[in-house]
TORKOL-4160 file (C-alpha; in steps of 0.2 Angstrom, whole numbers, padded with zeros to 4 digits, m for minus):
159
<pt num="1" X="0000" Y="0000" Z="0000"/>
<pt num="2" X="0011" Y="0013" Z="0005"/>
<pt num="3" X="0028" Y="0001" Z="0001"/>
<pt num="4" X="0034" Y="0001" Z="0018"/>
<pt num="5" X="0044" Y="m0012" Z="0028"/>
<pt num="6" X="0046" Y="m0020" Z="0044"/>
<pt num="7" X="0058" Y="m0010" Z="0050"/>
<pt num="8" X="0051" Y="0008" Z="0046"/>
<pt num="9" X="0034" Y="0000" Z="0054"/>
<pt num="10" X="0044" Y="m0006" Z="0069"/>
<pt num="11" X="0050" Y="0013" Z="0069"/>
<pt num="12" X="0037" Y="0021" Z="0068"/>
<pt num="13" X="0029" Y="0014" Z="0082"/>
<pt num="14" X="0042" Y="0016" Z="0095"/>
<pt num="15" X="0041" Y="0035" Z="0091"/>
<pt num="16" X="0022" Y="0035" Z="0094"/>
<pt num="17" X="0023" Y="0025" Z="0108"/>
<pt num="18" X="0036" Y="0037" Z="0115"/>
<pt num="19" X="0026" Y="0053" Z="0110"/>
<pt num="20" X="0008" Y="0046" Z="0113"/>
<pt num="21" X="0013" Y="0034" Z="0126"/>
<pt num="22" X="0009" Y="0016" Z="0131"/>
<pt num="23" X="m0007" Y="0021" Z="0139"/>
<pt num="24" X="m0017" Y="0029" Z="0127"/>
<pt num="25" X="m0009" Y="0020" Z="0111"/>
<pt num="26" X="m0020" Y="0007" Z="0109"/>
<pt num="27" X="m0036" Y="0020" Z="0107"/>
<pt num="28" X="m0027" Y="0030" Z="0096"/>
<pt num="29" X="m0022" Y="0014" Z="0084"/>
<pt num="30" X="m0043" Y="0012" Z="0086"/>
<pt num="31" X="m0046" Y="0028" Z="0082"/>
<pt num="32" X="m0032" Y="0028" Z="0066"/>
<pt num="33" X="m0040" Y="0012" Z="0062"/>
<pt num="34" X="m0057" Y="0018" Z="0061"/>
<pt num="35" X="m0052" Y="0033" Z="0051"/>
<pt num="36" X="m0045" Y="0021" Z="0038"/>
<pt num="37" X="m0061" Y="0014" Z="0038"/>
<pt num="38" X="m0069" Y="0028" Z="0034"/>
<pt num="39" X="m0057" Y="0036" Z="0020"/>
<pt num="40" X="m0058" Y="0020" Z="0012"/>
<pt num="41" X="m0077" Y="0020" Z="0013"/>
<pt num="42" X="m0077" Y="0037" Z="0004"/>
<pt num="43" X="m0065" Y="0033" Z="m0009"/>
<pt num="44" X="m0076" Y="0017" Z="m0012"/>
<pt num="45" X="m0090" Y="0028" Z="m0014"/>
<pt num="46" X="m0081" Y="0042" Z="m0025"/>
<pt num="47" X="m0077" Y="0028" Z="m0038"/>
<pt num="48" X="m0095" Y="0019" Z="m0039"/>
<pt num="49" X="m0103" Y="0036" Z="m0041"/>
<pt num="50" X="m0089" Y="0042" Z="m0054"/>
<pt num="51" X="m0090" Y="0024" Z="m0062"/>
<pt num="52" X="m0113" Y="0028" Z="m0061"/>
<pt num="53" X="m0108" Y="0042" Z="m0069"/>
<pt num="54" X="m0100" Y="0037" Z="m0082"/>
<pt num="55" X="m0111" Y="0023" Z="m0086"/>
<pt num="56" X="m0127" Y="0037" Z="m0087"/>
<pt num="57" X="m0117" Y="0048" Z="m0100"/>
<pt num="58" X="m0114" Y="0033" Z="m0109"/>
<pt num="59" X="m0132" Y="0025" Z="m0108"/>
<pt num="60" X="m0139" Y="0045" Z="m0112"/>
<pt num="61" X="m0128" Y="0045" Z="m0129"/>
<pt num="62" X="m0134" Y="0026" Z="m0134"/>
<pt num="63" X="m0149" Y="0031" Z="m0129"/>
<pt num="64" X="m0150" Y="0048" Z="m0142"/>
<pt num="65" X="m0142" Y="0036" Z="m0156"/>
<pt num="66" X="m0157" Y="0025" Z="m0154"/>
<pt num="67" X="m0171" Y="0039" Z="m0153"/>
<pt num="68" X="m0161" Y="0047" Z="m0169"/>
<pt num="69" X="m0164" Y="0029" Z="m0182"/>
<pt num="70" X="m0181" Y="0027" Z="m0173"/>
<pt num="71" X="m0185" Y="0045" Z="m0178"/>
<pt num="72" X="m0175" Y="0043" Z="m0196"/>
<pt num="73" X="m0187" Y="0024" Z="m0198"/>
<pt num="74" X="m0201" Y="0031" Z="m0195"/>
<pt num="75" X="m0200" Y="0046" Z="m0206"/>
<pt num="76" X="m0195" Y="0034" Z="m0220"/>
<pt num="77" X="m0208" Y="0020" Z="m0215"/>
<pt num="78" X="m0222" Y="0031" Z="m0227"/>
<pt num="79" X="m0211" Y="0032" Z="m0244"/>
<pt num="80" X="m0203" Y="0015" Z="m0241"/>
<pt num="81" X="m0216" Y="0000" Z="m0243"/>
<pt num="82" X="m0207" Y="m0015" Z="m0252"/>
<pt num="83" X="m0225" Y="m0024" Z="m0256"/>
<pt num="84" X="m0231" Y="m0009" Z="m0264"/>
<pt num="85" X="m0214" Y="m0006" Z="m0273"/>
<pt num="86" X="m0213" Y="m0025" Z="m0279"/>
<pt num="87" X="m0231" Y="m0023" Z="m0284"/>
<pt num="88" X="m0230" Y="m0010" Z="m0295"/>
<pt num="89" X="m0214" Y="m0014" Z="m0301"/>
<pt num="90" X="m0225" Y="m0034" Z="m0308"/>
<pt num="91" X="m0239" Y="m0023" Z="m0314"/>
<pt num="92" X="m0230" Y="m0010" Z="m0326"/>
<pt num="93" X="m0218" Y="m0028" Z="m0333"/>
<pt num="94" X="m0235" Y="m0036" Z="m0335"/>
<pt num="95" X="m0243" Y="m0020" Z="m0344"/>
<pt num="96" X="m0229" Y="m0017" Z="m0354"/>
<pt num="97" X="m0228" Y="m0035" Z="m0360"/>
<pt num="98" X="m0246" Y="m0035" Z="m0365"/>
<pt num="99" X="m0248" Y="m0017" Z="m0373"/>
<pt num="100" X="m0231" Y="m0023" Z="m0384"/>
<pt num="101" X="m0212" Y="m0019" Z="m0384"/>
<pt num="102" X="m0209" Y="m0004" Z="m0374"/>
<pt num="103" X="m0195" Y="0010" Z="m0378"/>
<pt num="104" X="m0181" Y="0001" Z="m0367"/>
<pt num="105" X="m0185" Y="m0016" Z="m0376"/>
<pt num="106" X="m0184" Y="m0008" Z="m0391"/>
<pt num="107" X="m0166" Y="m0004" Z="m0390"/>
<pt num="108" X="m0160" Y="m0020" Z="m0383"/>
<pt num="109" X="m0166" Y="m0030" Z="m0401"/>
<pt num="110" X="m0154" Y="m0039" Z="m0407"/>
<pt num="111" X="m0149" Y="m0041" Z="m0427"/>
<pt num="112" X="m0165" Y="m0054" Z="m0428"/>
<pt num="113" X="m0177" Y="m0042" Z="m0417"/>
<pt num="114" X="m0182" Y="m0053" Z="m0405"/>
<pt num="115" X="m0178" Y="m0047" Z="m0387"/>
<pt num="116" X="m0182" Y="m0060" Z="m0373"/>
<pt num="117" X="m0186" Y="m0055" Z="m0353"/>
<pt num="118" X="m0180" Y="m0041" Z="m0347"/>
<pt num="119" X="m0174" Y="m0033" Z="m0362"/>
<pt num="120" X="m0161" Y="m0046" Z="m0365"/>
<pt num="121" X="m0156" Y="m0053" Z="m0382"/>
<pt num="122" X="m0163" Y="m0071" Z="m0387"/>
<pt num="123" X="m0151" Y="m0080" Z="m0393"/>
<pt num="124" X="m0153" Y="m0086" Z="m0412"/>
<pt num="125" X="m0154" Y="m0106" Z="m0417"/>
<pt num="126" X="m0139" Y="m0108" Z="m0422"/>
<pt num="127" X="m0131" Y="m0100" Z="m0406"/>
<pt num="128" X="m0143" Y="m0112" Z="m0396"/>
<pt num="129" X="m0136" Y="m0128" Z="m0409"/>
<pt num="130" X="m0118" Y="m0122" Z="m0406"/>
<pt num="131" X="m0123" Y="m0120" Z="m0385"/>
<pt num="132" X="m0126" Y="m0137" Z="m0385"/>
<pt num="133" X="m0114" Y="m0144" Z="m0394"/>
<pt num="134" X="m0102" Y="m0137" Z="m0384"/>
<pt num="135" X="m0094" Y="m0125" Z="m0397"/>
<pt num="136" X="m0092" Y="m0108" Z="m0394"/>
<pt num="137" X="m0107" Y="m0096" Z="m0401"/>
<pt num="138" X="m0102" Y="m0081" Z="m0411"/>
<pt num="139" X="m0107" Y="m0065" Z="m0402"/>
<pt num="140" X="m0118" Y="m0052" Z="m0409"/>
<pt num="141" X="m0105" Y="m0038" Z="m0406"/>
<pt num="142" X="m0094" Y="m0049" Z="m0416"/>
<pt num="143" X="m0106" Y="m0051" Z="m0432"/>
<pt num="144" X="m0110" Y="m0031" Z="m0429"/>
<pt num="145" X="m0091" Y="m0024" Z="m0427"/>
<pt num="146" X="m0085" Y="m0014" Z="m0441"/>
<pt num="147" X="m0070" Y="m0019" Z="m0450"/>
<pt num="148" X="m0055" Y="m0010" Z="m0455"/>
<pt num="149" X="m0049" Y="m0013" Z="m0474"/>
<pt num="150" X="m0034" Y="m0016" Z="m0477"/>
<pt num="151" X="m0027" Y="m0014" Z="m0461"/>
<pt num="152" X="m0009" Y="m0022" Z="m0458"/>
<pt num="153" X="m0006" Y="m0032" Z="m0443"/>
<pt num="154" X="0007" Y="m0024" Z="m0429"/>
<pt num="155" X="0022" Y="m0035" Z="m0431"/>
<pt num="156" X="0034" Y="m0025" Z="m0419"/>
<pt num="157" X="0046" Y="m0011" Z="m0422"/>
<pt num="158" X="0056" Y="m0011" Z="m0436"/>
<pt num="159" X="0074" Y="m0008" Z="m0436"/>
């Protein structure tokens, strides 16, 4: 506690006992002993209220974090209703399959003109032959890709 060894305790106590006295130095050891007591109560107490404290300002800050994403959930709980959005998203694809090819689709054609879900490309027979017979298919950027004439092959620098 306060690093002290036998020999300064053993000092210090023959100087009180000269200067108190062998007749009142047991009651004043009591009365050292219960002061002890008491100072260590109090710093006992200190730290659980400091360590409450603590706690409190910490709880209050988790606690405003929470309050702030309820308060930003329910403001977005109106605009933000994923049955709705997935309904309406089925209903205009439905719609726009039944009232024809819409704008988007119209773009995504292919050479042959037939687009397939979602605006993607169906492939032609003979890409859906050579898919199965494991041979690679020719793409349609490759059938669309303009050539250059008489373009020369890079062969290096020349000396």
């Amino acid at each position: 506690m306060l690093d002290m060894s036998w020999g300064e305790v053993m000092l210090i106590g023959g100087v009180a006992l000269i200067v108190i006295g062998p007749k009142d130095l047991p009651k004043a050891l009591r009365t050292l002993g219960q002061i002890t007591t008491k100072v260590r109560r109090m710093a006992g107490e200190f730290q659980s209220q400091f360590n409450e404290a603590i706690r409190e300002a910490e709880l209050e800050e988790v606690r405003r974090d929470v309050e702030g994403v309820k308060r930003t959930v329910d403001a977005a709980r109106p605009s933000f209703n994923p049955v709705d959005t997935i309904r309406n998203e089925i209903r205009t694809a439905v719609e726009g399959r039944a009232g024809g090819p819409s704008a988007a689709s119209d773009s995504a054609k292919d050479a042959t003109g037939d687009v397939g879900s979602f605006g993607v490309p169906r492939p032609t027979p003979e890409q859906q032959t050579a898919q199965m017979h494991g041979a690679a298919a020719p793409s349609v950027a490759a059938e669309t890709s303009p050539t250059i004439p008489d373009s020369k092959p890079e062969t290096g620098p020349t000396p």
